[in-house]
N, CA, C and O atoms as a DFTB+ gen file, in Angstrom:
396 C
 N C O
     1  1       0.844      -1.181       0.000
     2  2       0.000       0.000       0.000
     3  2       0.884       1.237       0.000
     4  3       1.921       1.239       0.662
     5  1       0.494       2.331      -0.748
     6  2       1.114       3.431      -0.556
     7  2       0.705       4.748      -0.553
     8  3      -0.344       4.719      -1.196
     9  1       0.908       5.868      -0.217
    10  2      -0.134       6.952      -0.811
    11  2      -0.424       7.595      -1.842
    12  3       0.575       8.028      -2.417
    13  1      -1.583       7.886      -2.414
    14  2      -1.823       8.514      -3.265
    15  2      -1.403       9.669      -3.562
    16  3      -1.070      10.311      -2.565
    17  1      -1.242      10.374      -4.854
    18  2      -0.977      11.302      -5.536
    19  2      -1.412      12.421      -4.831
    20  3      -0.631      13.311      -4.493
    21  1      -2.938      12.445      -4.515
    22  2      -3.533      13.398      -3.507
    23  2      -2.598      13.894      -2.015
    24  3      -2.127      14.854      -1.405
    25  1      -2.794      12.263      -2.020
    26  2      -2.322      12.974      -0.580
    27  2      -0.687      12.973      -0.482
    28  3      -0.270      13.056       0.673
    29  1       0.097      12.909      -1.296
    30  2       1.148      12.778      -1.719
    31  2       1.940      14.785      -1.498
    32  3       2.850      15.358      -0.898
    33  1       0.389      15.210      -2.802
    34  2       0.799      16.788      -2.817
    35  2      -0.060      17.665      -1.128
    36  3       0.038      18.852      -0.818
    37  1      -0.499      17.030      -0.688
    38  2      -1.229      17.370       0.464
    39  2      -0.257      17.129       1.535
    40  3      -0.416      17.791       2.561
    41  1       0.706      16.315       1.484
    42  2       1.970      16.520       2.843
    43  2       2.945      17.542       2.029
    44  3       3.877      18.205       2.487
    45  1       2.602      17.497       1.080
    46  2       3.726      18.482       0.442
    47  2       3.689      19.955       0.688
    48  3       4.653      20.719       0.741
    49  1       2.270      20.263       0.847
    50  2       1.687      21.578       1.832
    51  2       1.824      21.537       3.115
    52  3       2.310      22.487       3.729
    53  1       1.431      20.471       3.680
    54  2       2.351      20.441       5.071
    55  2       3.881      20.788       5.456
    56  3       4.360      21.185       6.518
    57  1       4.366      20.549       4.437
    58  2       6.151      20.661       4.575
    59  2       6.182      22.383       4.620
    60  3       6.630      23.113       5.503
    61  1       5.639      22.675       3.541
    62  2       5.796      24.599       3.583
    63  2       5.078      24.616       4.916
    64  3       5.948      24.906       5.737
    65  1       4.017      24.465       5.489
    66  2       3.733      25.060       6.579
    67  2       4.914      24.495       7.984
    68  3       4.882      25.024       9.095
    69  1       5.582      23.708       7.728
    70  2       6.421      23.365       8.933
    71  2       7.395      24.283       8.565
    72  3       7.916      25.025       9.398
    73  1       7.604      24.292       7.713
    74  2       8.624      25.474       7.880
    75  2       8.688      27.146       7.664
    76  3       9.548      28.025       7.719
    77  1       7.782      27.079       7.487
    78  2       6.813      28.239       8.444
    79  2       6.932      28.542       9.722
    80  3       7.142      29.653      10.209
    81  1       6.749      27.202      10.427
    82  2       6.444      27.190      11.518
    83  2       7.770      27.528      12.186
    84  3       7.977      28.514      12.893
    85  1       8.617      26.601      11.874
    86  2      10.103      26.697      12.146
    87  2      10.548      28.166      11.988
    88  3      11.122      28.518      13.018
    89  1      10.487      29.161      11.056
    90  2      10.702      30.373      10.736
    91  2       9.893      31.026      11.567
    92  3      10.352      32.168      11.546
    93  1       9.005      31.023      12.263
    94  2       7.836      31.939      12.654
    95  2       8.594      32.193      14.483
    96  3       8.753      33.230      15.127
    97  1       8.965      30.466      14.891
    98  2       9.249      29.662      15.650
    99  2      10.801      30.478      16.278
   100  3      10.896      31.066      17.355
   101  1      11.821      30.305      15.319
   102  2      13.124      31.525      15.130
   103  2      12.465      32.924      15.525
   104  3      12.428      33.456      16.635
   105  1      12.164      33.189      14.803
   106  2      11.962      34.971      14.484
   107  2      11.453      35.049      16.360
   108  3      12.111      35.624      17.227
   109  1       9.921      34.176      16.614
   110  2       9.949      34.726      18.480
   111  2      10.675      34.682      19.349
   112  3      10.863      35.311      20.390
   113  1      11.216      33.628      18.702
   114  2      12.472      33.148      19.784
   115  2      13.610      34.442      20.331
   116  3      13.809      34.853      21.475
   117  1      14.437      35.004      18.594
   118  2      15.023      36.035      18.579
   119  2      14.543      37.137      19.287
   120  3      15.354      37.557      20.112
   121  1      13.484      37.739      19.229
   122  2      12.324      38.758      19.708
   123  2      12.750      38.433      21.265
   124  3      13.485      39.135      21.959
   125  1      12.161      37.290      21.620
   126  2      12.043      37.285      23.303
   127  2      13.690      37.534      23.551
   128  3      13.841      38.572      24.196
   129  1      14.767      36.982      23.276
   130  2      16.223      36.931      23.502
   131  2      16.401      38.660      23.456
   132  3      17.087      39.182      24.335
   133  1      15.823      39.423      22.511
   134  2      16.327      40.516      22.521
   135  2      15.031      41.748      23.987
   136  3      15.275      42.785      24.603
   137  1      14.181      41.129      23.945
   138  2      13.518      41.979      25.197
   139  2      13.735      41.082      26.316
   140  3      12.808      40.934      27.113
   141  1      15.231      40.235      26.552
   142  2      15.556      39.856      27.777
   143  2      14.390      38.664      28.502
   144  3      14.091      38.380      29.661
   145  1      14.075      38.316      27.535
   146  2      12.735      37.123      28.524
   147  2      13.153      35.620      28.211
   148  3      12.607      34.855      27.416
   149  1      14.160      35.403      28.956
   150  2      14.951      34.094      28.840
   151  2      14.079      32.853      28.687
   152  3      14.615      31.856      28.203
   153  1      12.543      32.791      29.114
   154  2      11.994      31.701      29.120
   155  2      10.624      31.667      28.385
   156  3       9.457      31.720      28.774
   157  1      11.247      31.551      27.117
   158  2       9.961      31.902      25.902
   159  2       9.888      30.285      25.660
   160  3      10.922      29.628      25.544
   161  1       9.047      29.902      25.616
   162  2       8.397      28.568      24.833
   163  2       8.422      28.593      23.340
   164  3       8.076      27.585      22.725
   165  1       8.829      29.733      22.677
   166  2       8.387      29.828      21.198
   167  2       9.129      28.696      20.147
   168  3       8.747      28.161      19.106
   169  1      10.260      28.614      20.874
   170  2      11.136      27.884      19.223
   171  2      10.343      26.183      19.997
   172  3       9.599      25.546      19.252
   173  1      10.531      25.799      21.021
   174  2      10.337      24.081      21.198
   175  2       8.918      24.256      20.852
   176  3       8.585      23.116      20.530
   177  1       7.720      25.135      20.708
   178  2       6.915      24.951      20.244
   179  2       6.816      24.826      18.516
   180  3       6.468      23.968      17.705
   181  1       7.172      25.775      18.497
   182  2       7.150      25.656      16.715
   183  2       7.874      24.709      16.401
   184  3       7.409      24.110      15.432
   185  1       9.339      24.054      16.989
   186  2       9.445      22.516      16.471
   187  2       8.816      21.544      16.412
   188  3       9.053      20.569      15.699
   189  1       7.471      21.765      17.542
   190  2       6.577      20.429      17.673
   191  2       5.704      20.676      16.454
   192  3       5.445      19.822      15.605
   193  1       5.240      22.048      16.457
   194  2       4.714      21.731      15.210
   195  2       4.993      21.159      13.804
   196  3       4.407      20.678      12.834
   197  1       6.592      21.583      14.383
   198  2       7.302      21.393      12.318
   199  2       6.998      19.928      12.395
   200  3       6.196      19.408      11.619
   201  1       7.582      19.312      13.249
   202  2       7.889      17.857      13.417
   203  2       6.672      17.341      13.463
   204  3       6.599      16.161      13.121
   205  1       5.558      17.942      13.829
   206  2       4.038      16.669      13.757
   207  2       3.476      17.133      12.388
   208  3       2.642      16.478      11.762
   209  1       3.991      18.302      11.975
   210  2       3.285      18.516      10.012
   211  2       4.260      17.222       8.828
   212  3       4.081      16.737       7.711
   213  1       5.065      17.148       9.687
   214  2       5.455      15.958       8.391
   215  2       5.928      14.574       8.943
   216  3       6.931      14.032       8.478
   217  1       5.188      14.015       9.942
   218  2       4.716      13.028      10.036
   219  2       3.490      12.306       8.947
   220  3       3.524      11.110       8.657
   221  1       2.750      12.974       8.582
   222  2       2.257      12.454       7.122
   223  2       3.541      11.769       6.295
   224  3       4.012      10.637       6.183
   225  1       3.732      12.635       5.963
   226  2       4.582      11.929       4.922
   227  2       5.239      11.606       4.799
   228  3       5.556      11.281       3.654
   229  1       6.298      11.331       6.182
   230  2       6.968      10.042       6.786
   231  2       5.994       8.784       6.740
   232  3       6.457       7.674       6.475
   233  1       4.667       8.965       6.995
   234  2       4.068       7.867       6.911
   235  2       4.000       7.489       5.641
   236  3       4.071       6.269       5.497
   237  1       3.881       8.140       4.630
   238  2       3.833       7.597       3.467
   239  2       4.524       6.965       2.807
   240  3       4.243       5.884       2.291
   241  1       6.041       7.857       2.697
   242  2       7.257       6.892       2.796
   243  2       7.697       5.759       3.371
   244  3       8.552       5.031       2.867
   245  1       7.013       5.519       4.677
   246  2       6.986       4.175       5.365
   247  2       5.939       3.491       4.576
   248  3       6.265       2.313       4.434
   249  1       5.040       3.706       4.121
   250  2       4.130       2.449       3.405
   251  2       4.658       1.367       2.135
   252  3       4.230       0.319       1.650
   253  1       5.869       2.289       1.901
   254  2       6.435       1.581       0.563
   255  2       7.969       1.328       1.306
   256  3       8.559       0.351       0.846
   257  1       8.605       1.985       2.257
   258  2       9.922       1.628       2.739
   259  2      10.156       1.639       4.175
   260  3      10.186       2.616       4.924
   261  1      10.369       0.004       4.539
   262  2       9.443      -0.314       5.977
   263  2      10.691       0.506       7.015
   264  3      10.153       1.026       7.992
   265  1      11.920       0.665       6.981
   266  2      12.815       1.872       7.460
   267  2      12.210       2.858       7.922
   268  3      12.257       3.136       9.120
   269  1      11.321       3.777       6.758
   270  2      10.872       4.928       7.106
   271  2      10.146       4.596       8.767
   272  3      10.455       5.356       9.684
   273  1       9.597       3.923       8.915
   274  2       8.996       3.702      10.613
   275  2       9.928       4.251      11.272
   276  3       9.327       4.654      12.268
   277  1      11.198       4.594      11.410
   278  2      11.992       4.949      12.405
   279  2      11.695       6.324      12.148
   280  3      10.867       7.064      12.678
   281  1      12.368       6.489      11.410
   282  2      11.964       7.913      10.926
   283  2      10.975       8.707      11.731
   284  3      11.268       9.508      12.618
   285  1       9.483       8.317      11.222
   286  2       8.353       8.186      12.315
   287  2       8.862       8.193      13.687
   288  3       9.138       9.222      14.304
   289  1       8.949       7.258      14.040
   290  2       9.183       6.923      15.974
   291  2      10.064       8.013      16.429
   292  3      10.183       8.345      17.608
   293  1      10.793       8.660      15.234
   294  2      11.988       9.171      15.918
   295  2      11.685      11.209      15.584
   296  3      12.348      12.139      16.044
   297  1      10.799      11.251      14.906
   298  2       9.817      12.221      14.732
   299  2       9.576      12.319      16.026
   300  3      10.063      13.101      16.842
   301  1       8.747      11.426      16.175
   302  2       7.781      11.509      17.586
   303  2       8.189      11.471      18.649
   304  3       7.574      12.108      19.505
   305  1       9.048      10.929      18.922
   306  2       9.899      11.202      19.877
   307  2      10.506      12.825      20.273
   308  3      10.630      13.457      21.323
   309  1      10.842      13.135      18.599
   310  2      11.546      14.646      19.220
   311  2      10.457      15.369      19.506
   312  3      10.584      16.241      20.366
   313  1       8.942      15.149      18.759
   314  2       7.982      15.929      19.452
   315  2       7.827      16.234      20.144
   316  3       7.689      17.418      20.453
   317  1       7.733      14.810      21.104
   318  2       7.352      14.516      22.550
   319  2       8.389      15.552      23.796
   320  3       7.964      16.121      24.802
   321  1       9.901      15.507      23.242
   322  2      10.916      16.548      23.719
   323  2      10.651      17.715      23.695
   324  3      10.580      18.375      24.731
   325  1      10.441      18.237      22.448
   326  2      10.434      19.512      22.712
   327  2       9.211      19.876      23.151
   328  3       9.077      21.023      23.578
   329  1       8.097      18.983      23.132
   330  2       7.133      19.548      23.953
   331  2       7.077      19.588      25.630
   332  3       6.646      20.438      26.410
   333  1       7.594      18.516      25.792
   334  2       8.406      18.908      27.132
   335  2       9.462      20.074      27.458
   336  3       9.380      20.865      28.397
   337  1      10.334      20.020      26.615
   338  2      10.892      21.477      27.004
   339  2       9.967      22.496      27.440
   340  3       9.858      23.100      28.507
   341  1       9.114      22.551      25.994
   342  2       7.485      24.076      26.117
   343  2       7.279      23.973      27.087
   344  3       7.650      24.941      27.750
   345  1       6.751      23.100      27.702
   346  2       6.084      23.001      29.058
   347  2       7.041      23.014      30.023
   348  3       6.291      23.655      30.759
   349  1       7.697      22.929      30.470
   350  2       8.989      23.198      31.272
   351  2       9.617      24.746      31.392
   352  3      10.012      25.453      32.319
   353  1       9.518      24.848      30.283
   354  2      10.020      26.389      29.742
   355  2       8.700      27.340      30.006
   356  3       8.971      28.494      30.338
   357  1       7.427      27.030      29.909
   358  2       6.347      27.973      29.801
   359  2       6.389      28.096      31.428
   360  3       6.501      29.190      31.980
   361  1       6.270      26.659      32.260
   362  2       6.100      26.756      33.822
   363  2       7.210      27.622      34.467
   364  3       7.081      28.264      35.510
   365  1       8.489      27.535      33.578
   366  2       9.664      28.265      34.618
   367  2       9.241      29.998      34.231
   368  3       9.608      30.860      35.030
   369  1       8.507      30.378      33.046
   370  2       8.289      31.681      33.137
   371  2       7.171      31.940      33.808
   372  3       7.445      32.569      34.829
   373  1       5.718      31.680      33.658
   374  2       4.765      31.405      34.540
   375  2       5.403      31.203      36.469
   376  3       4.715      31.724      37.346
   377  1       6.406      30.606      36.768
   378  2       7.639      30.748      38.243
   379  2       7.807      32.451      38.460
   380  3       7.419      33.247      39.315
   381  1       8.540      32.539      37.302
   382  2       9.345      34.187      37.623
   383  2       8.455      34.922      37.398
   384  3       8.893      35.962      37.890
   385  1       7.148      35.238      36.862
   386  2       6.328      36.161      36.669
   387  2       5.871      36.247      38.019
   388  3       5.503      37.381      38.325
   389  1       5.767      35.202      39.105
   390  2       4.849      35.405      40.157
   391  2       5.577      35.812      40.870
   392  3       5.020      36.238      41.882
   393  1       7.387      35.983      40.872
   394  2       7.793      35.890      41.886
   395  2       8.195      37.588      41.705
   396  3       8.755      38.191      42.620
């Protein structure tokens, strides 16, 4: 089984929007670094996003090349990281705001 043509050009729109995201992701990051707010969530967020927009089409590539599964797992995995960072990073600023 493999994916269709459709959805072939449909992760392919996903890819521009991850890196989007990734760019959008930079640019706040820079922003917070320069108004001194050491504990911005912005870039480990926008990696989770980059990284869960092209999981599609890691999957697709895995339907025809059984390898690609790592690929996948290992996607998801960094998701899972940097979304932990976010959340780690959002709670330690959410800390210093109260204090």
């Amino acid at each position: 089984m493999k994916c269709n043509k459709l959805m072939m050009k449909v992760t392919g729109y996903l890819h521009i929007l991850a890196m989007a995201a990734s760019i959008f992701g930079t640019y706040k990051q820079i922003e917070s670094i320069q108004n001194n707010e050491p504990y911005s969530p912005w870039l480990a967020l926008s990696l989770v996003f980059m990284l869960l927009l092209r999981v599609p089409s890691q999957i697709c590539v895995s339907l025809t090349e059984p390898h690609g599964w790592l690929t996948v797992i290992g996607t998801l995995m960094g998701a899972s990281g940097f979304g932990t960072i976010a959340y780690m990073t959002y709670k330690k600023q959410q800390q210093e705001n109260n204090n």
